[in-house]
C-alpha positions in Angstrom: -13.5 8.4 -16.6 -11.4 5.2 -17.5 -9.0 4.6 -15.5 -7.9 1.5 -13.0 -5.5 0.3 -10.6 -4.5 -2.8 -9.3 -4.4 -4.6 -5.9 -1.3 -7.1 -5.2 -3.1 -9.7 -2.9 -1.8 -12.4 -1.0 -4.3 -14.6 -2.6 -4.7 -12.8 -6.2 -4.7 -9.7 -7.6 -7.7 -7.8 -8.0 -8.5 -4.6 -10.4 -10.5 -1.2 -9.7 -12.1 -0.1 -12.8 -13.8 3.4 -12.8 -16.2 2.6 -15.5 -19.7 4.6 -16.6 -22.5 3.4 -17.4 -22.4 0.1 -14.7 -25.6 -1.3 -16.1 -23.8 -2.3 -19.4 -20.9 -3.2 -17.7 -22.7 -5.4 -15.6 -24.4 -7.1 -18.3 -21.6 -8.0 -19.8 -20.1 -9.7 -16.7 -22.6 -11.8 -15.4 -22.2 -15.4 -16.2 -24.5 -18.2 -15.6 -25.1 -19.2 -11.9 -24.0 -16.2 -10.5 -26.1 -13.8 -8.0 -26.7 -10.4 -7.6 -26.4 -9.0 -4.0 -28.1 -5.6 -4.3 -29.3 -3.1 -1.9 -32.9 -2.7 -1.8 -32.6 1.1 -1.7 -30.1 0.8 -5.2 -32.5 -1.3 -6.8 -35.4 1.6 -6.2 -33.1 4.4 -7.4 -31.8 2.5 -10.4 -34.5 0.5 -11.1 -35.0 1.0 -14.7 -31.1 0.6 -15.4 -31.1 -2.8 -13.4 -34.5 -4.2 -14.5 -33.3 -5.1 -17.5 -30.4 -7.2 -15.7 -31.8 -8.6 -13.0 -35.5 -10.1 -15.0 -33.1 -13.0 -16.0 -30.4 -13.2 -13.8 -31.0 -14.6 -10.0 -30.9 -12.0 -7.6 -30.8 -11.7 -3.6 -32.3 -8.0 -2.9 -31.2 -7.3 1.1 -32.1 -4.4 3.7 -28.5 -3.2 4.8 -29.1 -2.9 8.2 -26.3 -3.0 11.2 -29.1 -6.3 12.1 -28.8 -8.0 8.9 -25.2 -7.8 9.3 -25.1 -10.4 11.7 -24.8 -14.3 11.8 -28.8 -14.7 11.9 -28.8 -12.0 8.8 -25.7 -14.1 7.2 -27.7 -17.3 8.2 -30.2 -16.7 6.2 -28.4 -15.3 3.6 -26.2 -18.6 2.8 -29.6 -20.6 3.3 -31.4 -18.8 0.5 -27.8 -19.2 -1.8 -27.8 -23.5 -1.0 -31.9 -23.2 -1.4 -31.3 -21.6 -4.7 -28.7 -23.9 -5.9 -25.8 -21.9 -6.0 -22.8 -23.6 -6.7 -18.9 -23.3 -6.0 -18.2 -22.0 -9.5 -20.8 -19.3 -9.4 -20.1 -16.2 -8.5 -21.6 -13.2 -6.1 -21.6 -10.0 -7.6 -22.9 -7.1 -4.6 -24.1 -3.9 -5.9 -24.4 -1.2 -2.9 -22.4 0.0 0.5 -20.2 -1.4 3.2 -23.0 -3.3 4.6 -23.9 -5.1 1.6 -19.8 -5.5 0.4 -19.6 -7.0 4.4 -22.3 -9.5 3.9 -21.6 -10.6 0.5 -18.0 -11.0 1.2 -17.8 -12.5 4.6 -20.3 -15.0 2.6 -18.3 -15.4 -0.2 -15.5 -16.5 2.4 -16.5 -19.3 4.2 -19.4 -20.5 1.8 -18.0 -24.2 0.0 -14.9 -22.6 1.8 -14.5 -19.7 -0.4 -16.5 -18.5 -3.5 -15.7 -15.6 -6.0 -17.1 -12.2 -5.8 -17.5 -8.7 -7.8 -18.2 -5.6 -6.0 -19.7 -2.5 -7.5 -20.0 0.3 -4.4 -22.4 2.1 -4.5 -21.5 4.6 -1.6 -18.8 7.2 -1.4 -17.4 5.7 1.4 -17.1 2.3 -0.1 -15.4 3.6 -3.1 -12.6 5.7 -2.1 -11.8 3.5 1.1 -13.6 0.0 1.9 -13.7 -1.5 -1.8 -10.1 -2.1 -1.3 -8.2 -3.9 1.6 -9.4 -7.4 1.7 -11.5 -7.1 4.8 -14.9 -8.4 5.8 -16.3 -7.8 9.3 -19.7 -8.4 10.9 -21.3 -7.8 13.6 -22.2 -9.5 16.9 -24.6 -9.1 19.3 -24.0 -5.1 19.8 -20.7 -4.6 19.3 -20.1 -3.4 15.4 -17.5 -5.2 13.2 -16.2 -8.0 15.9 -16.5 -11.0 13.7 -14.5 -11.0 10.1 -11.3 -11.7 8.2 -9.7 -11.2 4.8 -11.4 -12.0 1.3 -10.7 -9.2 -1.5 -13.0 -9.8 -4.7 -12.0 -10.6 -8.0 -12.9 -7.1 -9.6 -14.4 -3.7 -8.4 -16.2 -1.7 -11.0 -16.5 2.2 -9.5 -19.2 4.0 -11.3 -19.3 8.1 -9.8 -22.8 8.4 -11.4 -24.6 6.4 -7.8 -23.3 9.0 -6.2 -25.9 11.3 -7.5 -28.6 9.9 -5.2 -26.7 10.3 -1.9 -27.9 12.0 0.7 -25.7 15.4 1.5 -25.2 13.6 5.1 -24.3 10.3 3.4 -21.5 12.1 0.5 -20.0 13.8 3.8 -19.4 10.5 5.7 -17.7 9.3 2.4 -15.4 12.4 2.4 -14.9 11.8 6.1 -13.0 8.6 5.4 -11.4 9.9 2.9 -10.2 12.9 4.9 -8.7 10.4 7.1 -6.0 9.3 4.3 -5.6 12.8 3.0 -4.1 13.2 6.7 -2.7 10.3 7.4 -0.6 10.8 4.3 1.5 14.0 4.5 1.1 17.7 4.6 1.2 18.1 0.6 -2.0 15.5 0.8 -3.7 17.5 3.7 -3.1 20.9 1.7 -4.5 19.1 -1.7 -7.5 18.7 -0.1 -8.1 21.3 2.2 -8.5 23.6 -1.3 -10.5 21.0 -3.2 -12.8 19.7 -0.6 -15.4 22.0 -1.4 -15.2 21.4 -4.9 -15.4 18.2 -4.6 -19.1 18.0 -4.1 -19.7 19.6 -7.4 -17.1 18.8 -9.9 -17.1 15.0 -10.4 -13.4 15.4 -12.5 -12.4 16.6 -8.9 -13.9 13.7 -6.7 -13.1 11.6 -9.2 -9.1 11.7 -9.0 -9.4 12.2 -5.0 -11.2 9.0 -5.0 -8.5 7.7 -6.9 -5.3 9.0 -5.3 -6.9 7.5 -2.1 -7.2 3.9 -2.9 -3.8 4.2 -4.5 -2.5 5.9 -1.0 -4.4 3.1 0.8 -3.0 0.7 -2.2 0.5 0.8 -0.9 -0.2 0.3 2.9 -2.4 -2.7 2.2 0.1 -4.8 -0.2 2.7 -4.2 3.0 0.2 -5.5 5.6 -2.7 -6.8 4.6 -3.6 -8.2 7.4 -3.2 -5.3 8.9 -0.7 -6.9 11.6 1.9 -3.0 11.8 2.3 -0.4 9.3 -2.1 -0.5 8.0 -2.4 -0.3 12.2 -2.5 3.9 11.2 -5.3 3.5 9.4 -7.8 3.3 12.9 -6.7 7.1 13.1 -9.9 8.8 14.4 -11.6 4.9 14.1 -11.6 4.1 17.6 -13.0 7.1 18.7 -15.2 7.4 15.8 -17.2 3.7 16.5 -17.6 4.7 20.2 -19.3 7.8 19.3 -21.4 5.8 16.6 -21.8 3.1 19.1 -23.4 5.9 21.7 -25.3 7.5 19.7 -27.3 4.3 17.8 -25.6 4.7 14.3 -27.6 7.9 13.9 -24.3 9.6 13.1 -22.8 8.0 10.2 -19.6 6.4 10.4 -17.3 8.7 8.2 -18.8 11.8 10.5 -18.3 10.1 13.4 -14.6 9.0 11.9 -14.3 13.2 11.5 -14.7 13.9 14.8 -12.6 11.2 15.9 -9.8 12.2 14.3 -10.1 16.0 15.9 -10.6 14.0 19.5 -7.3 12.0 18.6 -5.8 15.7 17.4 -6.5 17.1 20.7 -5.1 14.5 23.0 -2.3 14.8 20.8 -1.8 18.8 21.4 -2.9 18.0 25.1 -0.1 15.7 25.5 2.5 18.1 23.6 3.0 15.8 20.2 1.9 18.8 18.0 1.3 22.5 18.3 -2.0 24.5 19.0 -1.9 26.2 15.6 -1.7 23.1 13.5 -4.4 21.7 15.9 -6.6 24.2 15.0 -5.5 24.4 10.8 -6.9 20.3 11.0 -10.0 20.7 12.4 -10.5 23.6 10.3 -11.0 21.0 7.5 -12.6 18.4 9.9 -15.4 20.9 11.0 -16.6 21.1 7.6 -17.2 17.4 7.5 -19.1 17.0 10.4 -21.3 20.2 9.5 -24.1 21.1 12.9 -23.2 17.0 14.1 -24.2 17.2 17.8 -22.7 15.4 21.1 -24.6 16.1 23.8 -25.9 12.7 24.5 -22.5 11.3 24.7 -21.7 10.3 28.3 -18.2 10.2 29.4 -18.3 6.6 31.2 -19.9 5.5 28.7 -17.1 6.4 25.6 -14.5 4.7 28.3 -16.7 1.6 28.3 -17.0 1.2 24.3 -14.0 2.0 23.9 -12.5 -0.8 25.9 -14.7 -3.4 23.9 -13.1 -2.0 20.5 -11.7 -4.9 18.8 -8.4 -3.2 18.7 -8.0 -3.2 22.7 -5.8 -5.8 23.9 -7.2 -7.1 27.5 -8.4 -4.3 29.2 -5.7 -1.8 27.8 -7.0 0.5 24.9 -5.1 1.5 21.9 -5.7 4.0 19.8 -3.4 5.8 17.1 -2.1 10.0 18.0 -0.4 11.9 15.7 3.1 14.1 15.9 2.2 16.2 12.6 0.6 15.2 9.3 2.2 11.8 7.9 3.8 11.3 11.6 0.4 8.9 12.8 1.4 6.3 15.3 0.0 3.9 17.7 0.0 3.9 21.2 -1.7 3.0 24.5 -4.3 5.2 25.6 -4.2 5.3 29.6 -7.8 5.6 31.6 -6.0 8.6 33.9 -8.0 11.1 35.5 -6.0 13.4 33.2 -7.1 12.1 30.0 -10.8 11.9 31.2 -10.5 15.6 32.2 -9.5 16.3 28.5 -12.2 14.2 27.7 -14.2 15.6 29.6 -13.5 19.4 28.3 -13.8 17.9 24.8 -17.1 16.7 25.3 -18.4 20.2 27.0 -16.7 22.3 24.7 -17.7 20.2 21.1 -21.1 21.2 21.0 -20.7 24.8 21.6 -17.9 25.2 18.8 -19.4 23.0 16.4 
């Protein structure tokens, strides 16, 4: 499974190794003074690979939480790295998901104004998406992902074999995201994986190079705008949506389900508003239904979705944006107007989601 690509950053360039066998690799890497970030859940699961690493190497062990994703959870975070005597030429090296990549790098960032940092994901979603892209984001207060900027790490090592102690709902939130750039990209893209997604969950040859061919879809977007200022913009496809339903419903649906469903609300405002047909409507969320599975909406409350989604950190004053879609590969962005119109298709959405799903 070696293979690797690389990231052109504005600041450096940074590799993506698939690699087995991330234990070995990691002993190899670790240097003295650095600190491993790892998800207490990851260290339980792969205790006996990691015990043998971590008994003489300092180590942070964290609870990835949406809470310790904040600044009191960064807060503390940083204290415990000065308290421990970590330096500026030491370097953080995070082993687990989004939450843990988040907190290590948005650390990493503005700790002695900037410290280097290695990222192993542990997640599917973190590997075929979040690893790349430079961004680090936490939360504030209850609003998800307000707070961030741009730090890449020096080097993401992809291992497939933590993907064997996903949950099923967890390895479908990963192909949720990934579904999104599958889409995003172009009908050929959208066919590829409309006939492997269902092998994907049992042939790792298969999930393997759709992993791959989506950080090198997502690869050419980012070295154009990484800081996400116009073209990366179609990446929020089905996102806005997406955190307002996670948002609603207390993170109990995770965010590449939620991300699913988003897209198929964004798919039928589209057809609603004539940008594509009924038929391909329906051939999209053919694929999207298999993501989000027996996913129920029924506490989602119309006012409500309005509300968060005003507050998404892509809304400019009280306008909201969101990105529609004229066809696969034809995503664009545009402003999303609070009619009586749109909350009737809403509306319908909402009533009709449950019963179809």
């Amino acid at each position: 499974m070696s293979k690797s690509l690389t990231v052109q950053s504005s600041k450096y360039p940074y590799t993506v190794r698939f690699e087995d066998h991330f234990d070995v690799v990691l002993k190899k890497q670790i240097t003295l003074g650095d600190v491993v970030v790892v998800d207490v859940n990851v260290l339980k699961l792969y205790e006996q690979q990691l015990s043998f690493v971590l008994k003489d190497t300092r180590h942070i062990v964290i609870e990835p939480s949406e809470k310790q994703k904040s600044y009191q959870g960064v807060e503390q975070f940083i204290d415990h790295l000065i308290k421990s005597g970590f330096r500026k030429n030491n370097r953080l090296i995070a082993i687990g998901g989004g939450i843990t990549q988040d907190i290590t790098a948005f650390s990493a960032s503005i700790l002695f104004r900037g410290v280097d940092w290695i990222f192993y994901p542990t997640t599917l979603l973190a590997q075929c998406d979040s690893c790349i892209g430079s961004k680090t984001s936490i939360n504030f207060g209850e609003y998800k992902n307000q707070i961030g900027g741009f730090y890449p790490p020096k080097e993401i090592i992809v291992d497939l074999q933590f993907l064997d102690t996903l949950s099923p709902l967890n390895f479908r939130s990963g192909m949720g995201e990934m579904l999104h750039y599958y889409l995003i990209s172009g009908r050929e893209d959208f066919e590829r994986m409309l006939g492997e997604y269902d092998r994907a969950f049992q042939d790792k040859n298969v999930l393997s190079d759709l992993i791959y061919h989506s950080l090198e879809f997502k690869r050419c977007y980012v070295e154009q705008d990484e800081f996400d200022q116009g073209l990366r913009n179609v990446f929020n496809y089905g996102h806005s949506f997406g955190h307002a339903i996670e948002t609603l419903t207390n993170y109990l649906i995770p965010h590449g389900i939620a991300v699913s469903i988003g897209m198929d609300i964004a798919n039928y405002l589209s057809m609603q508003q004539g940008y594509i047909k009924r038929e391909l409507y329906e051939r999209m969320r053919s694929l999207l239904m298999k993501n989000w599975g027996d996913t129920q909406l029924t506490n989602i409350v119309l006012n409500d979705f309005i509300s968060v989604l005003k507050k998404d950190k892509k809304a400019v004053g009280s306008e909201i944006f969101v990105i529609l879609t004229k066809g696969l590969g034809k995503m664009f962005k545009t402003h999303l107007p609070v009619t009586q119109e749109i909350l009737d298709w809403l509306s319908d959405y909402f009533e009709s989601f449950d019963s179809s799903s």
